[in-house]
N, C-alpha and C positions, 0 to 999 in steps of 0.2 A: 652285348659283347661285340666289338667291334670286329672286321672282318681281319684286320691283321691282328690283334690279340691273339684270336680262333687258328689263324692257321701261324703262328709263332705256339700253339697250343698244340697242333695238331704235328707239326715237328717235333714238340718236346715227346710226346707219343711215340713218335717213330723214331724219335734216337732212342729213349729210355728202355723202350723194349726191344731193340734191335728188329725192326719192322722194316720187310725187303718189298719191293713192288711184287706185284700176283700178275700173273699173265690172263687174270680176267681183269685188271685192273684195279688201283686202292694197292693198298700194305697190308703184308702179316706175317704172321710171327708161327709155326706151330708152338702148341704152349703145352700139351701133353698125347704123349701119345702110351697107351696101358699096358702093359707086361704082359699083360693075360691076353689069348689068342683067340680070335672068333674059327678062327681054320690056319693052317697053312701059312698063310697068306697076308694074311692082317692083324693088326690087332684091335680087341673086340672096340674100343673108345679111342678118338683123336679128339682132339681139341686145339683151334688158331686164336689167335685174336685178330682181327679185319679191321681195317681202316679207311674211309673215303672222306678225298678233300674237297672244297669247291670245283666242279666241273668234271669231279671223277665219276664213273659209275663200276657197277658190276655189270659187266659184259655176261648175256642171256650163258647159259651154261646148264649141263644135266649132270648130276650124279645116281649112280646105283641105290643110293642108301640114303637113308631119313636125315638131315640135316637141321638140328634147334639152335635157333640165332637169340643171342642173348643180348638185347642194348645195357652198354657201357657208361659213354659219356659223350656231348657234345651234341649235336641237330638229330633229331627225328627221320628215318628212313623209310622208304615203303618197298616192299619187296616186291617183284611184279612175276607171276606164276603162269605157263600155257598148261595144259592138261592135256592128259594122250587126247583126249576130243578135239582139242583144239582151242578149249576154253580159258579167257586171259579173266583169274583173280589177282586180288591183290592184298596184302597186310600191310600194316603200319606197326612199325617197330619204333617205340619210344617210351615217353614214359607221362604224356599228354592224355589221361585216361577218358576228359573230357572230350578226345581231336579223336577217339576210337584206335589211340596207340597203344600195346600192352609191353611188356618188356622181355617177353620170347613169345617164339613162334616154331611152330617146325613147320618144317620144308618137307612135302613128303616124296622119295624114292621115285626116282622115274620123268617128275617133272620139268619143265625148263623152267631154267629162271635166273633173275637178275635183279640189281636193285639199286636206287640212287637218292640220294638227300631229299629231303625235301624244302630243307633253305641253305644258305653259305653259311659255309664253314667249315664240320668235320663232323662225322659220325665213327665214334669206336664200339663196336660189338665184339662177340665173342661167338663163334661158330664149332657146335661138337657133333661128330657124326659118327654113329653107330648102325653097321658095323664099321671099324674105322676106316681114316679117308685112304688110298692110294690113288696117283697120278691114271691107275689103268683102269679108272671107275670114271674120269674127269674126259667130259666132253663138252668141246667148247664149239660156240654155233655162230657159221656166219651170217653177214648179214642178208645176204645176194639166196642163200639157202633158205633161211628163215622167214623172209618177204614170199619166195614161192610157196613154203605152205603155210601161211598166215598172215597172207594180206591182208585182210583184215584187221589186223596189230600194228599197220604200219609205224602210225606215230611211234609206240613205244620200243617197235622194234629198231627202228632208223635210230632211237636215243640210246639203247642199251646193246648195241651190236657194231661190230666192223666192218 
């Protein structure tokens, strides 16, 4: 697939489902959110579909709640994870089973994290988070913050931070 196919592919995505930019960066869409109430406040299931182009990333970010990323269509992504320790893992989200990619993952509650291609093109996934998402659960991390406690990360932090 040539790189303009891919990202004439990756447009047809973002028009078709009406796919808005994310203020971690990448497009999406939410695609359901459940009737049924975890509390008050939320409700119990959301669900997006996410988008990244050549050169986009997901900027490092924490939610409250368990987060499973489901790959869709187009390049292989790898999610990149710190843990309250301090500890940087990582998943491969694709569907390459011999490359060690699977085709979901959950993110679990509490962690930071971010995630970026791993060739040109486009990665579409599908992201659902229980209990569901709201913006007052969503922290997003700079970069200047993130280097003081995790120097260590530098590299990946300078790639997936502001």
């Amino acid at each position: 697939m040539t790189d303009k196919l891919s990202l004439e592919t990756a447009d047809s995505f973002i028009e078709h489902l009406k796919l808005e930019q994310h203020v971690e960066g990448g497009y999406f869409r939410s695609s359901y959110r459940s009737d049924e109430q975890f509390d008050d406040t939320r409700p119990l299931w959301t669900s997006i579909y996410f988008l990244l182009r050549t050169g986009e990333v997901s900027n490092f970010h924490r939610l409250t709640a368990d987060e499973m990323w489901y790959f869709h269509a187009g390049q292989s992504l790898t999610i990149y994870m710190i843990d309250e320790a301090g500890e940087l893992t990582t998943a491969q989200l694709g569907l390459n089973f011999a490359a060690g990619e699977r085709p979901q993952f959950l993110v679990p509650k509490g962690c930071i994290f971010g995630s970026a291609m791993n060739n040109p093109g486009f990665s579409l996934v599908g992201c659902m988070v229980s209990p569901g998402f709201t913006f007052d659960d969503f922290e997003l991390f700079s970069q200047e913050w993130l280097l003081t406690q995790y120097p260590q990360h530098k590299e990946v932090i300078t790639r997936l931070s502001r």
